[in-house]
C-alpha positions in Angstrom: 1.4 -1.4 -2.2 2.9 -5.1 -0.7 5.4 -5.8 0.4 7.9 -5.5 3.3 8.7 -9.0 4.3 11.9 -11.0 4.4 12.7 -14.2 3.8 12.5 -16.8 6.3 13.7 -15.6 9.7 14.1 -11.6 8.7 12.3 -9.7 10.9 11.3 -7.2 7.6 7.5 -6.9 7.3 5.3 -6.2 4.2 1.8 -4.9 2.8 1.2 -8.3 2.3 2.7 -10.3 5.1 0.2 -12.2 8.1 2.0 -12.8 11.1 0.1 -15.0 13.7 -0.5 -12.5 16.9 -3.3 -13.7 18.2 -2.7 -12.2 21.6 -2.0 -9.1 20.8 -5.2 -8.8 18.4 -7.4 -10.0 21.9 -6.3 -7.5 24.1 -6.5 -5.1 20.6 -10.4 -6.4 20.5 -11.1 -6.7 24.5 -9.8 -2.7 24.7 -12.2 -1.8 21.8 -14.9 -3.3 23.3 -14.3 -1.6 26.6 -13.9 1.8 24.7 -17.6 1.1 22.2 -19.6 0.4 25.6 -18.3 3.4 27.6 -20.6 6.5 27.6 -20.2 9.0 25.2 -19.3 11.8 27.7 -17.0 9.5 29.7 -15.1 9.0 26.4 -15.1 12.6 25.8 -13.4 13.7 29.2 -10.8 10.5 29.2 -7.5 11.2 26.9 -8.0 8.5 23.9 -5.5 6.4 22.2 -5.9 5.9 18.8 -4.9 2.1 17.6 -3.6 2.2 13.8 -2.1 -1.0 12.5 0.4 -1.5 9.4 1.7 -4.7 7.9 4.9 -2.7 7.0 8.1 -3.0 9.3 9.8 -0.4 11.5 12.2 0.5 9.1 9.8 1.8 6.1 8.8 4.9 5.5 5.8 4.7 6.2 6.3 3.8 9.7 8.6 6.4 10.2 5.9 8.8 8.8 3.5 7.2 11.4 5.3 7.7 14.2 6.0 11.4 13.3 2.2 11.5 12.5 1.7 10.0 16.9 4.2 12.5 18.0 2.8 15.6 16.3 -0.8 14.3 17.4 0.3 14.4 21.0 1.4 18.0 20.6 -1.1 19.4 18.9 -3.7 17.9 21.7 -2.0 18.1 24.6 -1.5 15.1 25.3 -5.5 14.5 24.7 -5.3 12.5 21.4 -2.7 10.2 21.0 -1.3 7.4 18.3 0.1 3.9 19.2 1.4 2.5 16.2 1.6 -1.5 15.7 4.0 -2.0 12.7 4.7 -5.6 11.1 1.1 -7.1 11.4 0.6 -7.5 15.0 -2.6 -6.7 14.7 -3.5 -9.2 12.4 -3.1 -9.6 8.6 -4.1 -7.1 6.8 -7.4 -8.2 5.5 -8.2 -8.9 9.3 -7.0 -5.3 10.1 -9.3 -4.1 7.2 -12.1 -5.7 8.7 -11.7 -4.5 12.0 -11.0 -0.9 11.1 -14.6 -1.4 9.0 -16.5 -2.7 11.7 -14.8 -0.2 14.3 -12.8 -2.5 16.2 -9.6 -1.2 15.1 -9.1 2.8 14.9 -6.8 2.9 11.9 -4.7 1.2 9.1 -1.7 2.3 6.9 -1.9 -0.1 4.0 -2.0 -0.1 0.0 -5.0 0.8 -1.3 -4.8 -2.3 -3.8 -5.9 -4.5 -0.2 -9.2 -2.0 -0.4 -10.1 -3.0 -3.3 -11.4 -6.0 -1.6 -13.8 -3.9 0.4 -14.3 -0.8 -1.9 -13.9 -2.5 -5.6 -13.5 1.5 -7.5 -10.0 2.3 -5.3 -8.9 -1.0 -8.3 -9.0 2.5 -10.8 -5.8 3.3 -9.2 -4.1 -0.1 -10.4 -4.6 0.6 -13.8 -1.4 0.1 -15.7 0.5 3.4 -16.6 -2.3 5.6 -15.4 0.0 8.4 -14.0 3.8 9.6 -15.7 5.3 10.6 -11.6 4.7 10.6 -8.4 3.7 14.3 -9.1 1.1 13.6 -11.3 0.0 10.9 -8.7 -0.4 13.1 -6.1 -2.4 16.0 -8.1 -4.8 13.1 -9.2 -5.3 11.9 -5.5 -5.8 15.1 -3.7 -8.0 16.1 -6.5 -11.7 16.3 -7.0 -12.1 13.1 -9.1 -10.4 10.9 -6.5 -11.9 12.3 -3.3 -15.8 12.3 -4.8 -15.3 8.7 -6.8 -13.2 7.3 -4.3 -13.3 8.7 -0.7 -16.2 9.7 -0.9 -17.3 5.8 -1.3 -15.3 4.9 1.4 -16.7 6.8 4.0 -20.1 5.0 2.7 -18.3 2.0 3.1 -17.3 2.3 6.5 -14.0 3.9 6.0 -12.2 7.5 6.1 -9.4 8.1 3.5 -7.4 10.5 6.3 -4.5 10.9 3.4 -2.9 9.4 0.6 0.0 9.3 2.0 2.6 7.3 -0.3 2.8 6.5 -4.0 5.8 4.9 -5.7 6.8 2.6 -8.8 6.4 -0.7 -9.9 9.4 -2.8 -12.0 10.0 -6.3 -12.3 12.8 -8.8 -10.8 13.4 -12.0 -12.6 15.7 -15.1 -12.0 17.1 -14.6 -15.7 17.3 -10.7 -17.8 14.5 -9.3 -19.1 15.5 -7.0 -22.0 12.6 -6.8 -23.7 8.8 -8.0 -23.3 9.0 -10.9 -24.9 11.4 -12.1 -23.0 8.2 -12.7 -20.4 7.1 -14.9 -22.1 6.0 -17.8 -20.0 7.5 -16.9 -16.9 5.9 -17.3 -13.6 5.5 -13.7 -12.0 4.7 -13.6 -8.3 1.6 -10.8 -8.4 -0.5 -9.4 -5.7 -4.2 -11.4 -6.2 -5.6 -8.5 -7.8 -7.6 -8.6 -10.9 -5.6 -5.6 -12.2 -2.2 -7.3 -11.5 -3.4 -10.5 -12.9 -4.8 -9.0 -16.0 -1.5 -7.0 -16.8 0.7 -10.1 -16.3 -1.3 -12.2 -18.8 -1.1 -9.1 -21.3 2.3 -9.2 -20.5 3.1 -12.9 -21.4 3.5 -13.9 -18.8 1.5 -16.2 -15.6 0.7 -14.5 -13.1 1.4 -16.2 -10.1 -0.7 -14.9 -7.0 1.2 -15.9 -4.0 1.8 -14.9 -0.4 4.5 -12.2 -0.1 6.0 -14.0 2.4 6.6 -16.7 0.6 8.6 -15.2 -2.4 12.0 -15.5 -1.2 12.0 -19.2 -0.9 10.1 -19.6 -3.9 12.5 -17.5 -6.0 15.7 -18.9 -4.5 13.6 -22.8 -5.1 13.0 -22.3 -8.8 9.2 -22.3 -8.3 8.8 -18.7 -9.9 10.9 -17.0 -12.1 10.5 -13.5 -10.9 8.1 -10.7 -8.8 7.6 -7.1 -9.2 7.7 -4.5 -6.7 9.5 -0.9 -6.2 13.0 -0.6 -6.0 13.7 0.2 -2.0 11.6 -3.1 -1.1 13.1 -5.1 -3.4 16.7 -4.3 -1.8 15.2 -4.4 1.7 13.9 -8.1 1.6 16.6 -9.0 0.0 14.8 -10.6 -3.0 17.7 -8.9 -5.0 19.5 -12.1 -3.6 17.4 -14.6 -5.3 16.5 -12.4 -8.8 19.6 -11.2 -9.5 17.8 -9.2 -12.8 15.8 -5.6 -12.4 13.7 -4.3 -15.2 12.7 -0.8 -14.4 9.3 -1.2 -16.4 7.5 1.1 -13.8 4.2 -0.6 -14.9 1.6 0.6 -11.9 1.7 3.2 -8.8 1.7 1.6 -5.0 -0.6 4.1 -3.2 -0.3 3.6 0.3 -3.1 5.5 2.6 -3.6 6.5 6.1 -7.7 5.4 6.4 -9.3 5.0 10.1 -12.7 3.3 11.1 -15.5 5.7 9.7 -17.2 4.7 13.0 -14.4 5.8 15.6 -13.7 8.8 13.3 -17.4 10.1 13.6 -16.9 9.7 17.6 -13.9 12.2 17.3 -15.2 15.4 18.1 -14.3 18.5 15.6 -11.3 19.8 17.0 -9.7 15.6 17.2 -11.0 15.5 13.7 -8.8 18.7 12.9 -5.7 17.5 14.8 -5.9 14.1 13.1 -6.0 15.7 9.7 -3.4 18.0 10.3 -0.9 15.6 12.1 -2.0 13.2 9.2 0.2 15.9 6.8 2.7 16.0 8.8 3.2 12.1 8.6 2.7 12.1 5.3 5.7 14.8 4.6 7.9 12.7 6.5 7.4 10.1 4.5 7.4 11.9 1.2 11.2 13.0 2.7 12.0 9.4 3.4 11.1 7.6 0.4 12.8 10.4 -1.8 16.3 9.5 0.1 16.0 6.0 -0.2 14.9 6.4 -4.3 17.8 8.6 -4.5 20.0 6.0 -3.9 18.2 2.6 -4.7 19.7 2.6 -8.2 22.8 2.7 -7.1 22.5 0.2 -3.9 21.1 -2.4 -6.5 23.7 -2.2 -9.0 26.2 -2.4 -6.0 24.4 -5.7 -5.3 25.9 -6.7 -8.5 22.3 -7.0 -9.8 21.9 -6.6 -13.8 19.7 -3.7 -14.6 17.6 -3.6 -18.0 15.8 -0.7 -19.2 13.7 -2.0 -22.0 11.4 -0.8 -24.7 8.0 0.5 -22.9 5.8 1.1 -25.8 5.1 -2.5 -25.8 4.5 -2.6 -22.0 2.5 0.4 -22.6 0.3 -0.9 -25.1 -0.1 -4.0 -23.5 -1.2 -2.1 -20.1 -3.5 -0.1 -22.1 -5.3 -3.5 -23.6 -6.5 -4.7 -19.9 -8.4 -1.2 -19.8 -11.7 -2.6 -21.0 -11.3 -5.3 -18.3 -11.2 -2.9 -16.1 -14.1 -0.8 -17.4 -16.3 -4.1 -17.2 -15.2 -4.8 -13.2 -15.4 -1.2 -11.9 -17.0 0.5 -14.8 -16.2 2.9 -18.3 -17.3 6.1 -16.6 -15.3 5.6 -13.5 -12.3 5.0 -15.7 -12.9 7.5 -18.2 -13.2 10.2 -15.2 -9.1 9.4 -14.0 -8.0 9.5 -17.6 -9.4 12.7 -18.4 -8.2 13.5 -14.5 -4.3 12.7 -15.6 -5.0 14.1 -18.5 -5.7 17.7 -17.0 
């Protein structure tokens, strides 16, 4: 939801990390320039390359889902339709990547849905605190009526075409000193994604939110500057921030949704058959991921206590309750109807 970069020098990548590739995004611009001014019907007859950019690194799941997603697409046009996938930001950051696939510039982005919220303000609904119990429940509430006419439906009015929900997994927190209870949050300096729905939680929390490049986390842990971050529990072992905040609390306090959403624009150029293969290698990416991320759950646990890393599991009522409080925040920003509807959604 972030996410996926290392400290200094790693060449791990993350939701929420900006590399500079400046080059890269030219020829990425010069090519979709090229491809916007061609004729409709030379377009048609040439085979087309779809460009979808991630700020996640090679090794996540959600690249390897991507690049099952560009394999399957390959097969199922012939060769027609194909994928290239540019993993660990080189097309830009990712609110430069959001822009782009808005605008039509860039095809398509794999990203967390909490970095739409910038350009669709409802998909914050989905950062509400303790909204769903499991992944399950996530999923029934995404593919579900609610979600695709509140939701999707506003992003393809927005410029942009949910293709999937593709990945959601939990939230806990990692702190410099044990956390075995809420109070003992009191004060500290959490590293949050700038998110109103982050921010608000922290603060009900006790603690200070602390917006901050994820990037920059590693050093700022190891340097005393913050006492802890939050994040799911394979990308807290794979940028090594277990290293630094030697203390887990599984609080599992909000879903990461990542998405598989492409430029409304280039999407509309697709005819109806490209439109069908997209979809359906789409679920075939997602699945792969789905399969990835449920071995590397399987095991995180374990790998983190192997780390020699002190797991808490504390009390959730008062996280709950304390979640539950930013809800009229929430109603005020995206509004009480639109957060009423995913309630009574979860609910069933």
């Amino acid at each position: 939801m972030p996410l996926h970069a290392g400290r200094p020098g790693s060449s791990l990548a993350t939701n929420e990390r900006s590399l500079d590739m400046t080059f890269p995004r030219r020829r990425l611009l010069l090519a979709s320039a090229a491809m916007l001014a061609a004729p409709p019907v030379a377009r048609a007859q040439e085979a087309r390359t779809l460009r979808i950019g991630s700020a996640l690194d090679q090794q996540h799941p959600i690249i390897i889902g991507a690049n099952r997603m560009a394999a399957r697409l390959e097969e199922l046009s012939g060769g027609r339709l194909k994928a290239a996938i540019f993993p660990s930001s080189q097309l830009g950051a990712q609110r430069e990547m959001w822009q782009n696939v808005q605008a039509g510039v860039l095809d398509g982005v794999i990203d967390a849905t909490a970095s739409m919220v910038n350009f669709v303000s409802q998909f914050g609904v989905l950062d509400l605190p303790y909204l769903v119990p499991d992944q399950a429940a996530a999923f029934r509430l995404l593919d579900g009526p609610v979600a695709q006419e509140e939701l999707v439906a506003r992003g393809t009015r927005s410029g942009f075409r949910v293709v999937n929900f593709w990945e959601v997994t939990f939230r806990n927190i990692y702190t410099r000193r044990p956390v075995n209870a809420m109070g003992d949050l009191a004060g500290m300096k959490i590293r949050v994604i700038p998110n109103p729905s982050f921010i608000a939680l922290f603060r009900a929390l006790g603690a200070a939110p602390t917006p901050m490049a994820f990037g920059e986390v590693y050093t700022a842990l190891q340097q005393g500057v913050i006492d802890g971050a939050e994040n799911d529990n394979v990308t807290y072992l794979s940028v090594r921030h277990a290293e630094v905040a030697r203390n887990l609390a599984i609080t599992n306090h909000m879903m990461l949704v990542n998405a598989f959403v492409m430029s409304e624009r280039q999407f509309g150029r697709l005819s109806a058959e490209q439109q069908g293969w997209v979809r359906q290698a789409s679920l075939t990416g997602r699945e792969a991921v789905t399969e990835e991320r449920g071995k590397r759950e399987a095991r995180a646990l374990a790998d983190i206590a192997a780390a020699g890393v002190t797991i808490t599991r504390p009390d959730l009522a008062p996280f709950v309750e304390a979640g539950r409080r930013t809800y009229a925040q929430s109603e005020e920003r995206l509004g009480k109807e639109l957060v009423a509807k995913f309630a009574a959604a979860v609910r069933g």
